[in-house]
C-alpha positions as CSV (number, residue, x, y, z in Angstrom):
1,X,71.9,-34.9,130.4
2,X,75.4,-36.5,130.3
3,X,74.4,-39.2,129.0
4,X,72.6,-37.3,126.1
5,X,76.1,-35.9,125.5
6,X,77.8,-38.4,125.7
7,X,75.4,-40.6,122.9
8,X,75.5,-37.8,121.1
9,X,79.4,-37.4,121.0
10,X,79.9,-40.9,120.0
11,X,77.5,-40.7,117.4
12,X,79.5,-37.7,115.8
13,X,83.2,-39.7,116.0
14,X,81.2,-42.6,113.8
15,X,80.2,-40.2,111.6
16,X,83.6,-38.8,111.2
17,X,85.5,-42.5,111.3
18,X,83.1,-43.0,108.6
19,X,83.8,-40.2,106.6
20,X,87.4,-40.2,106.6
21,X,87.5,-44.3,105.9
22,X,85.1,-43.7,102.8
23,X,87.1,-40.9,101.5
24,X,90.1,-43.1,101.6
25,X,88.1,-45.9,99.7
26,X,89.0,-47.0,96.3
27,X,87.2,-49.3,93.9
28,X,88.1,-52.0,91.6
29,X,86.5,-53.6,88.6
30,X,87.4,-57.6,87.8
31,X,89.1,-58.0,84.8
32,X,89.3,-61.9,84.3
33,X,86.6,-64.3,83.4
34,X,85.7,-65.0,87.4
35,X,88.4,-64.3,89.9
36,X,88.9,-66.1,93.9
37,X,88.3,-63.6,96.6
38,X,90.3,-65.2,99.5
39,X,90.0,-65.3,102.8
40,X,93.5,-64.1,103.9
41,X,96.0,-62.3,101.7
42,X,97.7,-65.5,100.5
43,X,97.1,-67.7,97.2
44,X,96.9,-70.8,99.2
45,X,94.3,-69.6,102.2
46,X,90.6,-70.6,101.1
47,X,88.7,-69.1,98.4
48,X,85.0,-67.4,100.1
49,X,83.6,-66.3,96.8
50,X,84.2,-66.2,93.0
51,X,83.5,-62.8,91.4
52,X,82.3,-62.8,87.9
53,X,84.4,-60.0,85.3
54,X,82.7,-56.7,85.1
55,X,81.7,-56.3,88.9
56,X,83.0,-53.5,90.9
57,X,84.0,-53.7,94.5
58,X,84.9,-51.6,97.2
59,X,88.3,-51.8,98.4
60,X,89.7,-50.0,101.3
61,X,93.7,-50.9,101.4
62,X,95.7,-52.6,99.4
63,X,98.9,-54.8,100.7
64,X,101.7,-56.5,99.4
65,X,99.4,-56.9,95.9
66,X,96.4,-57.9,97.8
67,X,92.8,-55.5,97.9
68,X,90.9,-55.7,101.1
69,X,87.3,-55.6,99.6
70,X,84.0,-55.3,100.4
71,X,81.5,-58.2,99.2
72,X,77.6,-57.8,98.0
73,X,77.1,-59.8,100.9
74,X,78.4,-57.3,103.2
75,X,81.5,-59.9,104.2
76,X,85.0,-58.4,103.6
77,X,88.0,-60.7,101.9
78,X,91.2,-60.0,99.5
79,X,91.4,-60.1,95.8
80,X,94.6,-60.1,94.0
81,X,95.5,-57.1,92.2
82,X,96.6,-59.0,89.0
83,X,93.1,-59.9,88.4
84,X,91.6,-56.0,88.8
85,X,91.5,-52.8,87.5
86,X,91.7,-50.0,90.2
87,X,88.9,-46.8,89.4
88,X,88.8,-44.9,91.6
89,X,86.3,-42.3,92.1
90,X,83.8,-44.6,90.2
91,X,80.4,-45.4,91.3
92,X,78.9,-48.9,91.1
93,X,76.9,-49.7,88.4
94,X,73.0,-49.3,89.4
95,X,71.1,-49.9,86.2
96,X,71.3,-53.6,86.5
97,X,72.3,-56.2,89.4
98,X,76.2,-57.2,89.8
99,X,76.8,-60.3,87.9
100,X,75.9,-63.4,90.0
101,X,78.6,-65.1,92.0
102,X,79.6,-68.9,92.4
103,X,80.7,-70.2,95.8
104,X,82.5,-73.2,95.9
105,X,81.4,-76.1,97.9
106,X,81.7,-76.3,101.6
107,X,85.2,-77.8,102.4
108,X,86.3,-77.4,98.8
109,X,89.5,-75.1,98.3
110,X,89.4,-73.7,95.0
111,X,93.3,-73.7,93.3
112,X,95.4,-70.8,92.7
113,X,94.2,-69.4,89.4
114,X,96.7,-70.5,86.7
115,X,97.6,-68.1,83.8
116,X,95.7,-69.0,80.5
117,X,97.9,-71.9,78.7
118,X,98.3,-72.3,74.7
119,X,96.4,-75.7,73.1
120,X,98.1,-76.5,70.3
121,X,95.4,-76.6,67.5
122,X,93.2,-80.1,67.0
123,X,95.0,-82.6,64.8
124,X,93.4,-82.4,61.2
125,X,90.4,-85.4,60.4
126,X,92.5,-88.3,59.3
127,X,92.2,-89.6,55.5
128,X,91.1,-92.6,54.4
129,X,92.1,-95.8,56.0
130,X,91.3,-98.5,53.3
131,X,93.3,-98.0,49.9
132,X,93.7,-101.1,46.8
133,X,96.8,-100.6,44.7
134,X,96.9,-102.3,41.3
135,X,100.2,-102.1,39.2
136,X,103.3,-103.9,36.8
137,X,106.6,-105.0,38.8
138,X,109.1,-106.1,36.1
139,X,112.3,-108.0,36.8
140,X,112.3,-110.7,39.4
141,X,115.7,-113.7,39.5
142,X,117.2,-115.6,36.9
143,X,118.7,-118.6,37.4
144,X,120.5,-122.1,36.0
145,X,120.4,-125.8,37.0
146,X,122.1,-128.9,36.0
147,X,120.7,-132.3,37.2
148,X,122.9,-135.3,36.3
149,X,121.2,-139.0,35.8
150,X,121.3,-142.2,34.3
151,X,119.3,-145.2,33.3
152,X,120.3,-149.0,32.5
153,X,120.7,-149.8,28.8
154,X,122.1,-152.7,27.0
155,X,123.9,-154.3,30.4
156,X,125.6,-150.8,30.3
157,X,124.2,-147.3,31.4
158,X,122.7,-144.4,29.5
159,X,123.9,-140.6,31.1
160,X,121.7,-137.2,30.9
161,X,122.8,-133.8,31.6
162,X,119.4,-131.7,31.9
163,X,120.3,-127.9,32.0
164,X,117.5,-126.3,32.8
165,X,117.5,-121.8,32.2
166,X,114.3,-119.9,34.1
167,X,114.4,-116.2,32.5
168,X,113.0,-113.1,34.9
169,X,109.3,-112.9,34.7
170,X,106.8,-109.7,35.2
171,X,104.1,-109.5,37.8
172,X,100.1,-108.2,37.8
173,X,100.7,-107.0,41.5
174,X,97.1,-106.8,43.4
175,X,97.2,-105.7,46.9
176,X,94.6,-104.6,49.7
177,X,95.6,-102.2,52.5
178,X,94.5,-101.0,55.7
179,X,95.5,-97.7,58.0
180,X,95.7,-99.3,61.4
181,X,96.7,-95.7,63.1
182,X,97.8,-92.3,61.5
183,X,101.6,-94.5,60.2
184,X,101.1,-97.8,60.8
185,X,98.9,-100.4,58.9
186,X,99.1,-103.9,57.1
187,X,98.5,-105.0,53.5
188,X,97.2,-108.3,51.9
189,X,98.4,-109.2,48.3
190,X,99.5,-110.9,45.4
191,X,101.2,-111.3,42.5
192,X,101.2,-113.2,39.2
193,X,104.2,-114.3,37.3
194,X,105.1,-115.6,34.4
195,X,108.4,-117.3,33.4
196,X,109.9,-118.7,30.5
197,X,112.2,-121.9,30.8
198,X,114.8,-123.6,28.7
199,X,115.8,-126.9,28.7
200,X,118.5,-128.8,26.9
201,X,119.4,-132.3,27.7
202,X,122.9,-133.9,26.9
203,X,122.7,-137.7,26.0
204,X,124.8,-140.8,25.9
205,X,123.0,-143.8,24.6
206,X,124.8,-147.3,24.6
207,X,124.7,-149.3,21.0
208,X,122.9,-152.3,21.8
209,X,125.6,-154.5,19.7
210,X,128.9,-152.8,20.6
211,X,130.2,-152.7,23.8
212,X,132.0,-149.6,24.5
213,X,129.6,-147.5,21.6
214,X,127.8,-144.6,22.2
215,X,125.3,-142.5,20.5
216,X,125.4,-138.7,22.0
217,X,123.7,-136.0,21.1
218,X,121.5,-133.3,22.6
219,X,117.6,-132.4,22.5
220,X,115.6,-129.7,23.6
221,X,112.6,-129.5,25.3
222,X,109.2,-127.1,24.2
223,X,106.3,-125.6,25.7
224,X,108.0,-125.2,29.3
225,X,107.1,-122.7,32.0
226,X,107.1,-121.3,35.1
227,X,103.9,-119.8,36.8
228,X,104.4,-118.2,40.2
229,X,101.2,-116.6,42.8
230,X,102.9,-115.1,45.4
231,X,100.6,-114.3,48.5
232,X,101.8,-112.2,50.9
233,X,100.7,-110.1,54.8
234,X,102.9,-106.8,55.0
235,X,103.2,-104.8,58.1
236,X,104.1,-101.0,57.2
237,X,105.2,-97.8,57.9
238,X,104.0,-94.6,56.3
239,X,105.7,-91.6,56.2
240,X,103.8,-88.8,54.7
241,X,104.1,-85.0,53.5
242,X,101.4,-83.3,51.8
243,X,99.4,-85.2,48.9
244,X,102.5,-87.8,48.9
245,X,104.1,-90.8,51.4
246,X,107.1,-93.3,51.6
247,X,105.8,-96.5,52.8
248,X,108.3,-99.0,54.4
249,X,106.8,-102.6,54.5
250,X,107.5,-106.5,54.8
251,X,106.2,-109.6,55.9
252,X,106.0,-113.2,55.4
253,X,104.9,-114.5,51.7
254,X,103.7,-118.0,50.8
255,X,104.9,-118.7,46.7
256,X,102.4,-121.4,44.9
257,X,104.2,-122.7,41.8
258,X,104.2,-124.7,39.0
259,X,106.7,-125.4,36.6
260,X,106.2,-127.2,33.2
261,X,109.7,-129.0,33.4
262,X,111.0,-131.9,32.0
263,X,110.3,-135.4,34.3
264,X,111.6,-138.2,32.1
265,X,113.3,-139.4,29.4
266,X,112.7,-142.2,26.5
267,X,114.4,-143.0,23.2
268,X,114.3,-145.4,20.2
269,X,116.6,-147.2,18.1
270,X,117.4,-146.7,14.1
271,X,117.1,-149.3,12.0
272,X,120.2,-151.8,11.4
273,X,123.1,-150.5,11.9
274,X,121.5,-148.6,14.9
275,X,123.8,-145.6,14.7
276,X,121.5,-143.1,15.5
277,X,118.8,-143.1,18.1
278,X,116.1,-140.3,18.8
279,X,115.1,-139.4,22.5
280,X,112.0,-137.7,23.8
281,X,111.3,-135.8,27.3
282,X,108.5,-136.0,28.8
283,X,107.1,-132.8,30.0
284,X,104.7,-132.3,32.9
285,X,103.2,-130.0,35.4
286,X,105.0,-129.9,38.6
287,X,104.2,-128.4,41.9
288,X,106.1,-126.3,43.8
289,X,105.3,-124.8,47.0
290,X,107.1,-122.8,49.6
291,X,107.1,-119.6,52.4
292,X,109.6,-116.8,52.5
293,X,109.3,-113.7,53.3
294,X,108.5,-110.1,51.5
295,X,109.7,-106.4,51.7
296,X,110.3,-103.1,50.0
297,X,109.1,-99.4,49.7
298,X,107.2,-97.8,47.7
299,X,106.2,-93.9,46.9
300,X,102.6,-93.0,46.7
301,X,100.8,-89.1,45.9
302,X,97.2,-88.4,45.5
303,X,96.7,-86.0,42.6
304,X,93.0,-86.2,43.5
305,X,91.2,-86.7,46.7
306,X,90.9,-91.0,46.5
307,X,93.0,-91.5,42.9
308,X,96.8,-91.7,43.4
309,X,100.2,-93.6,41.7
310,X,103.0,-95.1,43.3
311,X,106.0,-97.0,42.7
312,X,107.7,-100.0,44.4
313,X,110.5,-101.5,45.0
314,X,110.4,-105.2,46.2
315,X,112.7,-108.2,47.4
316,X,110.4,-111.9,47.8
317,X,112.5,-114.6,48.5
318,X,111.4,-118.6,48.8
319,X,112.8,-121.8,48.1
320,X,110.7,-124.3,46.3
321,X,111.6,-128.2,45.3
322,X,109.9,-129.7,42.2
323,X,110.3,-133.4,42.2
324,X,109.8,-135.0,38.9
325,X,110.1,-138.5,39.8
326,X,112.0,-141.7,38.8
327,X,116.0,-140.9,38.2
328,X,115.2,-137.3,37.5
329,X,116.9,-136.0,41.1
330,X,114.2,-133.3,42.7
331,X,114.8,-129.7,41.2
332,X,115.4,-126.8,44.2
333,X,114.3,-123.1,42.6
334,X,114.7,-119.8,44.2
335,X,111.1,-117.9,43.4
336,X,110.7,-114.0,43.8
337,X,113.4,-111.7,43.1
338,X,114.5,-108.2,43.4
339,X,111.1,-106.1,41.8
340,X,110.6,-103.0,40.6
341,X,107.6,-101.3,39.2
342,X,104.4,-99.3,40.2
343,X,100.8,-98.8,38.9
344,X,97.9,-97.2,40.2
345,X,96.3,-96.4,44.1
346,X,92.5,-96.0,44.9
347,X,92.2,-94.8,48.5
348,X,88.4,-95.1,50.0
């Protein structure tokens, strides 16, 4: 019989432990996408479970913003309150099953959960990275040169002073480019120029009877020019705003030239008294080769989607020697110049 009474008081202590314990119960819904249920109250102590958002859990005290809670699996843990909403009174959904859970691997511990970060927003599809550019550059160097020489004639000698003028020169200005990264690429061109050349030549001419006697005079020469292809390998730097961009460039050129120049000198007597005398140049094509270098800017915009202008600016610098031969002393030019210009830009 006591021991009847006794079962029977114990039963009736559970049932009011019970009672009291589930009256004090609260519940809490997840509010996040899947929050950590830990083992302790602490970010760092392992993670048992991850609770998908939407599920509803029992929770029976609540310390230092921590939840004691109840699992489906009957296993009790802490959920932070910054991931929950407390509703009390509510009762667990029962038309469907709680969402499923994921547990992380065995001897994995799951991070603190971080607070949602801003991305900044993917960098727009690039345009495109081959473009030709086809234009007019006007302008270019002028410049003047005197070579002095002399020749025997009658046991004395016969002088020349050959001033030679090469005017500025337009250029047909080709070029190919290519968009190594989003600023930087290189370019492969050319450019065509044609200069016009002067050429007077101051003579004194022995008399082949008179010692001491000179014929002078002066004679021009015709049909002379100067035809420059300058090649050239930019590297360059693109700055770009909208529909439009600064390019910043340079790069070694190699200049193939040649010059229609004077490269020697004949005369003839009069007759008898021989007081006049009539001298001829002789004109040929002369080669003249050299590397410099290149560099500029230029402005480019796109008024349609692969059509576009620009304008450029443009120093080329080389040195090139003509050498003509005989007494004529070798002829040292400056090619390229200071360009300015612009045309036309295809972008594919």
């Amino acid at each position: 019989m006591n021991r009847k009474r006794t079962a029977l008081v114990a039963l009736l202590l559970a049932v009011l432990v019970a009672g009291a314990f589930a009256a004090d119960a609260i519940k809490v819904k997840v509010k996040v996408p899947l929050a950590n249920v830990r083992k302790t109250a602490d970010m760092t102590a392992a993670v048992i479970v991850q609770i998908a958002q939407g599920t509803v859990l029992d929770a029976f005290e609540k310390t230092g913003g921590w939840y004691k809670v109840a699992l489906p699996s009957g296993a009790l843990g802490f959920i932070h309150a910054s991931v929950v909403d407390e509703i009390a009174g509510a009762a667990a959904p029962t038309a469907q099953a709680p969402p499923p859970v994921r547990t992380p691997p065995a001897g994995r511990t799951e991070p603190p959960a971080r607070a949602p970060q801003l991305r900044p927003a993917p960098a727009p599809a690039s345009g495109p990275k081959l473009f030709i550019t086809v234009g007019y550059l006007a302008g270019g160097v002028s410049e003047s040169a005197t070579q002095e020489f002399g020749t025997p004639a009658y046991q004395e000698s016969a002088s020349y002073s050959l001033a030679t003028t090469f005017a500025k020169g337009g250029a047909i200005d080709v070029a190919l480019g290519y968009m190594i990264g989003p600023a930087f690429g290189i370019k492969l061109g050319g450019s065509m120029v044609s200069r016009d050349v002067t050429e007077e030549t101051a003579f004194r001419i022995p008399h082949p009877l008179w010692i001491g006697e000179v014929r002078s005079g002066t004679v021009a020469g015709s049909g002379m020019s100067l035809k420059e292809t300058q090649l050239f390998l930019d590297v360059f730097y693109a700055f770009r705003f909208g529909k439009g961009a600064v390019e910043l460039y340079g790069g070694p050129c190699y200049v193939l030239s040649t010059g229609t120049l004077i490269s020697g000198m004949s005369y003839a007597e009069s007759a008898y008294p021989y007081t006049a005398v009539t001298v001829t140049p002789t004109i040929l094509d002369l080669k003249g080769n050299a590397f410099g270098f290149n560099a500029g800017a230029s402005a480019s915009y796109g008024f349609l989607e692969n059509i576009g202008v620009y304008a450029d600016v443009r120093y080329t610098s080389a040195k090139a020697t003509y050498k003509a031969g005989g007494v004529i002393p070798d002829l040292s030019l400056t090619l390229g110049g200071f360009r300015f210009g612009g045309g036309l830009r295809l972008a594919f």
